[in-house]
MARGUBA-539606 format. One record per residue (C-alpha): residue number from 1; x, y, z. Coordinates in steps of 0.05 Angstrom, whole numbers. Each point is the difference from the previous one (the first is absolute). Layout:
BEGIN
NODE_resi_px_py_pz
NODE_NUM_X_Y_Z
...
***
This chain:
BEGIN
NODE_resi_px_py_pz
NODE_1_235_2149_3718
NODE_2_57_-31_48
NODE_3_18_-81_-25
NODE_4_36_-34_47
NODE_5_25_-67_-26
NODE_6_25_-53_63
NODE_7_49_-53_-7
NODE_8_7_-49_63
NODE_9_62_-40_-29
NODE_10_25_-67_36
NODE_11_69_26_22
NODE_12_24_78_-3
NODE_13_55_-20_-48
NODE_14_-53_-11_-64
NODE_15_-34_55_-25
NODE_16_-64_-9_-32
NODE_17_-1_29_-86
NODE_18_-70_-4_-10
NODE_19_-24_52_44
NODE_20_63_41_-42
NODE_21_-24_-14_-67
NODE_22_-73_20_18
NODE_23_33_63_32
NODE_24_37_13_-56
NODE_25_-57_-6_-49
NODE_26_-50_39_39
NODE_27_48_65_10
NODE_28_5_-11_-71
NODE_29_-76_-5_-10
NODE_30_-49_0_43
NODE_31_-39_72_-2
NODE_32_-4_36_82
NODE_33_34_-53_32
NODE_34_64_4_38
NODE_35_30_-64_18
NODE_36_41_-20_54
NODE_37_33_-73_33
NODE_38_-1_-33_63
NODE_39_51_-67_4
NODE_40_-2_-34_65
NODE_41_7_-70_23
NODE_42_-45_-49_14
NODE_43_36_7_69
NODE_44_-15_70_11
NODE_45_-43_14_61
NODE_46_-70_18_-38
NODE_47_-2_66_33
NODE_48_67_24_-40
NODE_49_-32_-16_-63
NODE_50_-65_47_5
NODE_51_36_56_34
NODE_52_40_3_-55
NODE_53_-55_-13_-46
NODE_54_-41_54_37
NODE_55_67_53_-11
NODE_56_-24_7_-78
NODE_57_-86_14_26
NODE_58_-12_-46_-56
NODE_59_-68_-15_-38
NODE_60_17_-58_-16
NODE_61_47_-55_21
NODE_62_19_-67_-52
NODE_63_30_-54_30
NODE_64_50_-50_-37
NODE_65_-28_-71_16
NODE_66_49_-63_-3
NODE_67_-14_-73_38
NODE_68_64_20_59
NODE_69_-38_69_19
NODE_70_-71_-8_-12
NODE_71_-26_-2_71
NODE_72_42_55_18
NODE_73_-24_39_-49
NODE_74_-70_-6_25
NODE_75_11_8_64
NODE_76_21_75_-16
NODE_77_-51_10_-52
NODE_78_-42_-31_54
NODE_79_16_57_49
NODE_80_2_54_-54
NODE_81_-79_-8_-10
NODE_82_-10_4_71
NODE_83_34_54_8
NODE_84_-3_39_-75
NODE_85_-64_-21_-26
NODE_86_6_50_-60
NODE_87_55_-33_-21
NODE_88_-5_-37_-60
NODE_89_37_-65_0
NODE_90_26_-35_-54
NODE_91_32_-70_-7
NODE_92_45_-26_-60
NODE_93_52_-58_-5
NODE_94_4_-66_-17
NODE_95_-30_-33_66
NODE_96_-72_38_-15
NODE_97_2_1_-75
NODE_98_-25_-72_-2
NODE_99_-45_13_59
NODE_100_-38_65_-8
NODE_101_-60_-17_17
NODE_102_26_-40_77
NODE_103_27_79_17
NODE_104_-63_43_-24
NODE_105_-38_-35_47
NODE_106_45_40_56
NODE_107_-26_71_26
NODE_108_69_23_-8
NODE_109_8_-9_-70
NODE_110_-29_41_-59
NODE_111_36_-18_-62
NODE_112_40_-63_-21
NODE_113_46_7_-59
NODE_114_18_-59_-33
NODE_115_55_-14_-42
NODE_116_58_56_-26
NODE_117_-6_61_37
NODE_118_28_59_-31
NODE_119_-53_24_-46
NODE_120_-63_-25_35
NODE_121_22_28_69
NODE_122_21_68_-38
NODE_123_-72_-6_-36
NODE_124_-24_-13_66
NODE_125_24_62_48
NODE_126_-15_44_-62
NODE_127_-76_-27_7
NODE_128_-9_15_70
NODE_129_44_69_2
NODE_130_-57_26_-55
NODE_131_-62_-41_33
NODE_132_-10_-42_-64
NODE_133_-21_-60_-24
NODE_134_51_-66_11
NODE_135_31_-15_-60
NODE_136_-11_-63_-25
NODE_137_47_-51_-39
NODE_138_58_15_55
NODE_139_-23_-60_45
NODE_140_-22_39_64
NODE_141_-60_-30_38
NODE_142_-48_24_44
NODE_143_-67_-3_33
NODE_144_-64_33_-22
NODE_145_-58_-2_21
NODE_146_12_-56_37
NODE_147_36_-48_-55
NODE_148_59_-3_-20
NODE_149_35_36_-63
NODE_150_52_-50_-18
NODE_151_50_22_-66
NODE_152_45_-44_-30
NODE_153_78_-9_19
NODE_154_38_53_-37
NODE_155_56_-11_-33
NODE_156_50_59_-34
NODE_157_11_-26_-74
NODE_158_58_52_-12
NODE_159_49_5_51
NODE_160_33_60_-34
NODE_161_-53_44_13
NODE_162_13_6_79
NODE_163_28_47_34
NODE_164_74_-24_30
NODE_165_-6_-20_76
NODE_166_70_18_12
NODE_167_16_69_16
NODE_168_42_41_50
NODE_169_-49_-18_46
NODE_170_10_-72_-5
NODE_171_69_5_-13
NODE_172_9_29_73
NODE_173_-55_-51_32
NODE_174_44_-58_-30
NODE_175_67_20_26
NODE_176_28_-53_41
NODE_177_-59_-42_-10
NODE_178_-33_-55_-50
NODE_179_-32_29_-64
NODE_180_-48_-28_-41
NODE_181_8_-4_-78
NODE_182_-46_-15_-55
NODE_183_17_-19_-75
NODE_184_-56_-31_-14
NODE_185_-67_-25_22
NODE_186_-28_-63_-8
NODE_187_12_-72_-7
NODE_188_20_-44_-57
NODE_189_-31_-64_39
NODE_190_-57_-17_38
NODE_191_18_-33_69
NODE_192_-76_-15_36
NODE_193_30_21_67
NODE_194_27_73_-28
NODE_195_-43_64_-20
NODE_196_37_11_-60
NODE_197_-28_-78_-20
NODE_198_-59_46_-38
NODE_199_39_50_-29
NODE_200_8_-2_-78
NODE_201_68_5_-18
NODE_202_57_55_23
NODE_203_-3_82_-5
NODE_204_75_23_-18
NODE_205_25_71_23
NODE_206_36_39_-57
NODE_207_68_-22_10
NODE_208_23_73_12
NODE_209_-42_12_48
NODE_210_25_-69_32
NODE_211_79_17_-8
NODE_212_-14_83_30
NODE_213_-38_-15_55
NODE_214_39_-64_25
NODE_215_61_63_-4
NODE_216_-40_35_45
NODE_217_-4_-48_48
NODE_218_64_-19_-8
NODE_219_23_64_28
NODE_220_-44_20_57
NODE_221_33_-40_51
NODE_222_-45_-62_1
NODE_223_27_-73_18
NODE_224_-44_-53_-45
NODE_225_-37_14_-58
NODE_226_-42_-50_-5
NODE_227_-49_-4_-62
NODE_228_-62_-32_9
NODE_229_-12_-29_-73
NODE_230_-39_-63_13
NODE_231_50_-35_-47
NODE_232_62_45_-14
NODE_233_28_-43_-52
NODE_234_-67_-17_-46
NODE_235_32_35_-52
NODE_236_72_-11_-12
NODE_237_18_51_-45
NODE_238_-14_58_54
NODE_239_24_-37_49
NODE_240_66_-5_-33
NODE_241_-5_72_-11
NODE_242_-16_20_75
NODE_243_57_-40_25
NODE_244_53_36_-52
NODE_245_-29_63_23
NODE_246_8_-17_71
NODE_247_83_-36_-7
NODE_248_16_63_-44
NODE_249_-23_53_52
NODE_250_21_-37_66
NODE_251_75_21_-5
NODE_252_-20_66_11
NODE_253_-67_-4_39
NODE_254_-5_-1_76
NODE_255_-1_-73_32
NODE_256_-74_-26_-13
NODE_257_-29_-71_-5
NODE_258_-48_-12_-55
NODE_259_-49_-56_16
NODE_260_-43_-36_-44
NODE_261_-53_-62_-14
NODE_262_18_-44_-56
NODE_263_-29_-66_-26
NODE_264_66_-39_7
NODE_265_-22_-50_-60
NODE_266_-5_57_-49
NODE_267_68_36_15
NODE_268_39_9_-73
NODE_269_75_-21_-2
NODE_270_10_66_-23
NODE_271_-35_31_73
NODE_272_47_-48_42
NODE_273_57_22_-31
NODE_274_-13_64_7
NODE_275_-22_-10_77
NODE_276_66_-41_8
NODE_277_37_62_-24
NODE_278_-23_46_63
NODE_279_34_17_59
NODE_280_-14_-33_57
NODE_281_-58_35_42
NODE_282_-27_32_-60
NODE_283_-55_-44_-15
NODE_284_-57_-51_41
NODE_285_-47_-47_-31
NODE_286_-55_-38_24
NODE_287_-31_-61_-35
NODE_288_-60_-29_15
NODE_289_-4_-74_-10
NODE_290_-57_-11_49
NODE_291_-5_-83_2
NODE_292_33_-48_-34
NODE_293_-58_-42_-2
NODE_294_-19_1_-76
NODE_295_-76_-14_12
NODE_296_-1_55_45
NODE_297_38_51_-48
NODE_298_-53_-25_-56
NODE_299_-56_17_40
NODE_300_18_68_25
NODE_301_20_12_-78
NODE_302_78_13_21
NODE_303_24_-29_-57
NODE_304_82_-3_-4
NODE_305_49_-51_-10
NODE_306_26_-15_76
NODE_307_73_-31_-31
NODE_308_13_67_-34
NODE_309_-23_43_59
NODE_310_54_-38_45
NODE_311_48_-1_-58
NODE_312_-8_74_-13
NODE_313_3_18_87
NODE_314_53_-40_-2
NODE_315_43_31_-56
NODE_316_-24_79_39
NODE_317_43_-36_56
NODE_318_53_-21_-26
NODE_319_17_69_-19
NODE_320_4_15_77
NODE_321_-22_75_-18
NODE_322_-73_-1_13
NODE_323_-42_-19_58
NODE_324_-46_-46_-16
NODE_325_-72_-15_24
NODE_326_-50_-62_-8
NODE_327_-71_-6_22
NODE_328_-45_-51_9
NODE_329_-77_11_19
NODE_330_-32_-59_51
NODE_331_-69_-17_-3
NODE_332_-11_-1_-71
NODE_333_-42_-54_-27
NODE_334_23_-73_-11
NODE_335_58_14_45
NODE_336_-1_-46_63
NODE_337_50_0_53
NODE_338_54_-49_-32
NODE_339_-11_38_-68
NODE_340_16_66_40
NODE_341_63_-27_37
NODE_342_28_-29_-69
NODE_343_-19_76_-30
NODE_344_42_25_57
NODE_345_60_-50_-4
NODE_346_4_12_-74
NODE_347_3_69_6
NODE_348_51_3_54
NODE_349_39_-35_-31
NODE_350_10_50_-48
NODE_351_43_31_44
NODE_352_-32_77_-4
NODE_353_9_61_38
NODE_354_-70_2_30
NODE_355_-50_-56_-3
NODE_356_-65_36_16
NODE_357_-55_-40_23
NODE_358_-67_28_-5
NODE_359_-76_-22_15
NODE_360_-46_5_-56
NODE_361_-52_56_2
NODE_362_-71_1_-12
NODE_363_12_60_-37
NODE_364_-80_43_-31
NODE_365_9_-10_-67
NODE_366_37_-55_-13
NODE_367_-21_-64_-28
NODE_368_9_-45_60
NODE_369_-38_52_37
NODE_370_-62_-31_-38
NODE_371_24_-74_7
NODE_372_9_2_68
NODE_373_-57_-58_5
NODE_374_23_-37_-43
NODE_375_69_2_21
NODE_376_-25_-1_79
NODE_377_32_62_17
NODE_378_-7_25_72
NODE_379_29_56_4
NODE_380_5_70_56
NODE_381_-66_39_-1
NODE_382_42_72_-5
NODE_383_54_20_-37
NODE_384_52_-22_-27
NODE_385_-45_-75_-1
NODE_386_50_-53_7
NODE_387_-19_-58_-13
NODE_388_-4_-46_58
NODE_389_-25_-64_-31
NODE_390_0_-42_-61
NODE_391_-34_-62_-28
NODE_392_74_-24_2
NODE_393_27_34_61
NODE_394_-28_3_76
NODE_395_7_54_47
NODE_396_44_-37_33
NODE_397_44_-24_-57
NODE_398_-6_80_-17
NODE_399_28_17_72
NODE_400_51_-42_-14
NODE_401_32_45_-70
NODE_402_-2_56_32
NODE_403_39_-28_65
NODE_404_46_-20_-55
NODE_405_-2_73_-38
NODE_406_20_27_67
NODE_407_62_-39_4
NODE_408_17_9_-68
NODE_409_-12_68_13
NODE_410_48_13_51
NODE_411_55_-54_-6
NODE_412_0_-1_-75
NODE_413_-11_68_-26
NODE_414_25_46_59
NODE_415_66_-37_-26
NODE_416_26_7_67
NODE_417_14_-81_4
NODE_418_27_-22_-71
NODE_419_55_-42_12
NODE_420_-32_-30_62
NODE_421_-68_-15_-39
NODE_422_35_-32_-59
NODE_423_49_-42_50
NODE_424_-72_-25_43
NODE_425_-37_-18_-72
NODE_426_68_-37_-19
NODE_427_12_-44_60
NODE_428_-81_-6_16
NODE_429_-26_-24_-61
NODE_430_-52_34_10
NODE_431_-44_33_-53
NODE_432_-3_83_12
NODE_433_-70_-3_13
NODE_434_-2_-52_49
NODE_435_65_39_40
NODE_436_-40_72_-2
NODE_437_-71_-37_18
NODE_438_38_-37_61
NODE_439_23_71_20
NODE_440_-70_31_-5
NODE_441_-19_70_12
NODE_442_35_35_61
NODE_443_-30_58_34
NODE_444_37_66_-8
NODE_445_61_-1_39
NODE_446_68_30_6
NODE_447_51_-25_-55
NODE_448_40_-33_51
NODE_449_-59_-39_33
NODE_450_-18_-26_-71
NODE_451_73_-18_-16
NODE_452_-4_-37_53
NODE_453_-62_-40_-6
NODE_454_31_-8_-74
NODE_455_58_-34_27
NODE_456_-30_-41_47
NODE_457_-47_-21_-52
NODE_458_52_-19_-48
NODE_459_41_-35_54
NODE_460_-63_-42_4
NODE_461_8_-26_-74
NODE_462_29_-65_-21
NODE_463_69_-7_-25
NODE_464_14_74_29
NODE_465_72_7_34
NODE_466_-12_55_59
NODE_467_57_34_-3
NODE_468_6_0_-73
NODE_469_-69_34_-3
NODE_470_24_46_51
NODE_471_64_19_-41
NODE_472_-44_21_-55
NODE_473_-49_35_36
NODE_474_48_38_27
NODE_475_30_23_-67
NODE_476_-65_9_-24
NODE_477_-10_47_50
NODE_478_62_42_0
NODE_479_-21_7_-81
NODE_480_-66_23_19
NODE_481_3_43_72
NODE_482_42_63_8
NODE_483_-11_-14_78
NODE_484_73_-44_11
NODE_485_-38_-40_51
NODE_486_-29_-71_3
NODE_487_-72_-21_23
NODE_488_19_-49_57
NODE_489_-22_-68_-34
NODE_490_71_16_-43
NODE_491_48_26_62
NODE_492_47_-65_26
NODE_493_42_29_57
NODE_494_70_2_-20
NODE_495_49_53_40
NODE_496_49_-14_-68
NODE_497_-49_45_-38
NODE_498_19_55_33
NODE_499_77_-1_-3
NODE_500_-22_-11_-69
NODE_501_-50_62_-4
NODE_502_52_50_30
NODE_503_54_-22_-48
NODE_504_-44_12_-61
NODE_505_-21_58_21
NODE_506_76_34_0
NODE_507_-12_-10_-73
NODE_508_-69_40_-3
NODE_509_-11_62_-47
NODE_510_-27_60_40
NODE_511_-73_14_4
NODE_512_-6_-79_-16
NODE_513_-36_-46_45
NODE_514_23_-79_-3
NODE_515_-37_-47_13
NODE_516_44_-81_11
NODE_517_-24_-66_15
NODE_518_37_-70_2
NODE_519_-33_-55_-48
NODE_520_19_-61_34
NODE_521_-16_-56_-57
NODE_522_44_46_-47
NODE_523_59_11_41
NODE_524_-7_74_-15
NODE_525_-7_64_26
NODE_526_-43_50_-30
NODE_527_-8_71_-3
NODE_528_-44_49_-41
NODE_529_5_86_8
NODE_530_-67_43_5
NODE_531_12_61_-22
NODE_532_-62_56_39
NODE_533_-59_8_-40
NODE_534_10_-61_-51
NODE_535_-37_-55_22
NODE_536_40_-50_-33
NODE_537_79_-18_9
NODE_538_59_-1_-37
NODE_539_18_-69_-18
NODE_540_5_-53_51
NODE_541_79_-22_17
NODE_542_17_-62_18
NODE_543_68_-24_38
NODE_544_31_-70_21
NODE_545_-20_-6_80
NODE_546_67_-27_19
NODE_547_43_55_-31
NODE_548_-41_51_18
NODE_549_1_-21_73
NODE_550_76_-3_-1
NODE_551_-3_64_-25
NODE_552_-45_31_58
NODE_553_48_-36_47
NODE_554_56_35_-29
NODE_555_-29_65_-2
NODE_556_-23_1_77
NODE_557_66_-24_23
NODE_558_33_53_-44
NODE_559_40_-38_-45
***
């Protein structure tokens, strides 16, 4: 029997494990099945996906089912029964494991698998290759005779009896690209907006296996590893161990960024000073603080101590080796509009890499799924279910976050105004969610129409100098655009710049390009060098205006 297990991922630079570990298993396994993978998009044109589902005449065809790809997914199962209807279609994955019984109740659809795949999908495509029975205990669900045959989630208790996801096959899949990593499964605490809020405690991976396989990945030419261990830190000890592992091998590794989750309140003295040991670019962590509205972190049950998780970020930073993320979640209960703009000003002023802003999710599964009444929830109908509403937010006040998450977004995480942004906030007074919900959400556009509209907004602020602000915008921009030009909002017509410009330019390395600019309120000239194919400069140079004038006078007159 031909198994063809599909992957639509959100961007072609992930790559999807599960659909690898269930592969791996089931060539390991499964009895007359040959199994084979199809990873797409959720941006690939619907008619790619099925002819190359088609190219393997499979039997059957399992889907892997997440919030961000749901409806795509079903839109090709969707045409695959119309088209196939011997096919046998299977759906697993988080998004229907909570849910069987809402995707059963499609004609497309003959078995949901809830829960860890590798052995029930494996006991599965054995079944059907030999016409038997289903096996039971494995969490697949299905209609019979009419009603549903709904099994319980399953869940692997020994991790050390899979098969290993990562083979040559992987290896070459991930070159270039992001891969996935798992050392564990699990959660050590129960957040009512996550899936993992149910689980009972973490599954570790033999360290071995850990330390050889993170080798392999190391070495087939990937970019991140990123593991997805819902808390990578819950137990210090192997964290302490992983990290070791990883500073001893990097001097002699390819360049790779390992990425991982931690809970920033738990991190042992003993972790940070390993992490402030690595060099720079080796490592990212992300730390979720969420709110720091302490009602609301009681009553999702995300219980930390907020001064240690800022103390702890704030200690990653200081050893200016390691990006740095922070989230925070809107719409969760008890959280109002003030409480979420003092969340936001708190943790900006943490001073992170990346402050992520996300919208809470009415995820199947989790425990505010089933308050959603009693929290008035209104949420989105389909996938991925934002929430809209709260008893303690309006639509309206809602609209009004993410206008703000759009600016912060784009002015604050792109990085590509730093010194401008931190000059505004200064001189403003204002508070960083007030500046990014003044701003709003913009439209796609060119980066030069939005640096404009940022500059003409900021002009707009009080206390804000205009040519100052345009000084800084402009060194912000020669640190972040390889181009050497300026949108127009930051061109003043001056003829000096280009006696200037041709004078530098005498001085310019071969196969350089130089980009120069006058900043007026500094009495300097500056100049940065772009070397082809690096998007980012060498360091910006910065010269008295009045020398180096007389100095382009000289030159052009030939003294």
């Amino acid at each position: 029997m031909q198994a063809v297990l599909c992957a639509l991922n959100a961007k072609y630079v992930h790559t999807n494990p599960a659909v690898r570990y269930i592969k791996a298993y089931a060539d390991k396994h499964a009895e007359g099945v040959s199994c084979h993978i199809v990873e797409e998009t959720i941006h690939t044109a619907a008619d790619v996906v099925i002819e190359r589902i088609y190219a393997y005449h499979p039997q059957v065809v399992a889907f892997s089912c997440y919030i961000w790809n749901i409806e795509q997914v079903l839109l090709v199962a969707e045409r695959i029964r119309l088209e196939k209807p011997e096919i046998t279609i299977v759906l697993g994955g988080p998004e229907v494991s909570y849910n069987p019984e809402r995707y059963l109740a499609r004609n497309d659809v003959d078995y949901v698998q809830r829960g860890e795949g590798e052995k029930p999908m494996t006991a599965l495509f054995s079944a059907l290759a030999k016409h038997a029975a289903i096996p039971q205990g494995f969490g697949i669900c299905y209609r019979e005779n009419g009603e549903n045959v709904i099994d319980a989630i399953y869940t692997e208790p020994d991790l050390n009896s899979l098969e290993s996801p990562y083979t040559e096959e992987y290896c070459k899949a991930v070159s270039g690209r992001l891969a996935y990593f798992e050392a564990s499964r699990g959660c050590p605490f129960s957040c009512a907006f996550c899936l993992s809020g149910g689980c009972r405690g973490v599954r570790y991976f033999d360290m071995e296996y850990v330390k050889c396989n993170l080798l392999l990945l190391w070495n087939s030419g990937v970019r991140t590893v990123k593991f997805v261990d819902r808390t990578f830190n819950a137990d210090r000890k192997r964290t302490d161990e992983i990290i070791s592992f990883v500073l001893e091998q990097a001097p002699h590794m390819p360049k790779v960024c390992f990425h991982f989750e931690v809970a920033a309140d738990i991190l042992a003295d003993s972790t940070l000073e390993l992490l402030s040991k690595a060099p720079e670019g080796l490592f990212q962590i992300e730390a979720g603080i969420q709110s720091f509205n302490e009602t609301t972190l009681a009553t999702v049950t995300r219980k930390n101590s907020l001064d240690k998780v800022c103390r702890n970020v704030k200690k990653v930073l200081e050893f200016q080796n390691i990006h740095t993320h922070i989230d925070l979640i809107a719409g969760l209960p008890y959280e109002g509009l003030e409480s979420f703009r003092e969340s936001f000003n708190r943790a900006f002023a943490i001073g992170a890499h990346m402050l992520q802003l996300g919208f809470l999710k009415l995820l199947y599964g989790s425990r505010l799924r089933d308050e959603m009444e009693e929290h008035g929830f209104i949420c989105a109908p389909t996938a991925p279910y934002t929430v809209k509403s709260t008893k303690w937010l309006t639509e309206q006040e809602m609209e009004r976050i993410h206008d703000a998450e759009d600016a912060n977004e784009k002015i604050y995480n792109s990085h590509r105004f730093e010194s401008s942004l931190a000059y505004v906030l200064e001189v403003s007074g204002m508070a960083p969610f007030d500046l990014f919900e003044g701003f709003g959400m913009q439209a796609s556009m060119p980066l030069d129409a939005y640096t404009n509209k940022v500059f003409d907004y900021f002009s707009s602020l009080p206390g804000v100098d205009q040519m100052v602000l345009r000084d800084k915008m402009c060194k912000d921009r020669m640190k972040t655009n390889n181009s050497g030009k300026l949108p127009d909002s930051l061109k003043v017509k001056d003829e000096r710049l280009g006696d200037i410009a041709h004078f530098l330019d005498k001085s310019r390395p071969k196969g350089v390009k130089r980009a120069v600019c006058i900043l007026y309120s500094e009495n300097q000239v500056a100049y940065a060098d772009y070397i082809k194919g690096e998007n980012l400069p060498y360091d910006i140079q910065y010269l008295n205006l009045e020398r180096t004038l007389k100095q382009a006078e000289a030159d052009k007159r030939g003294i």
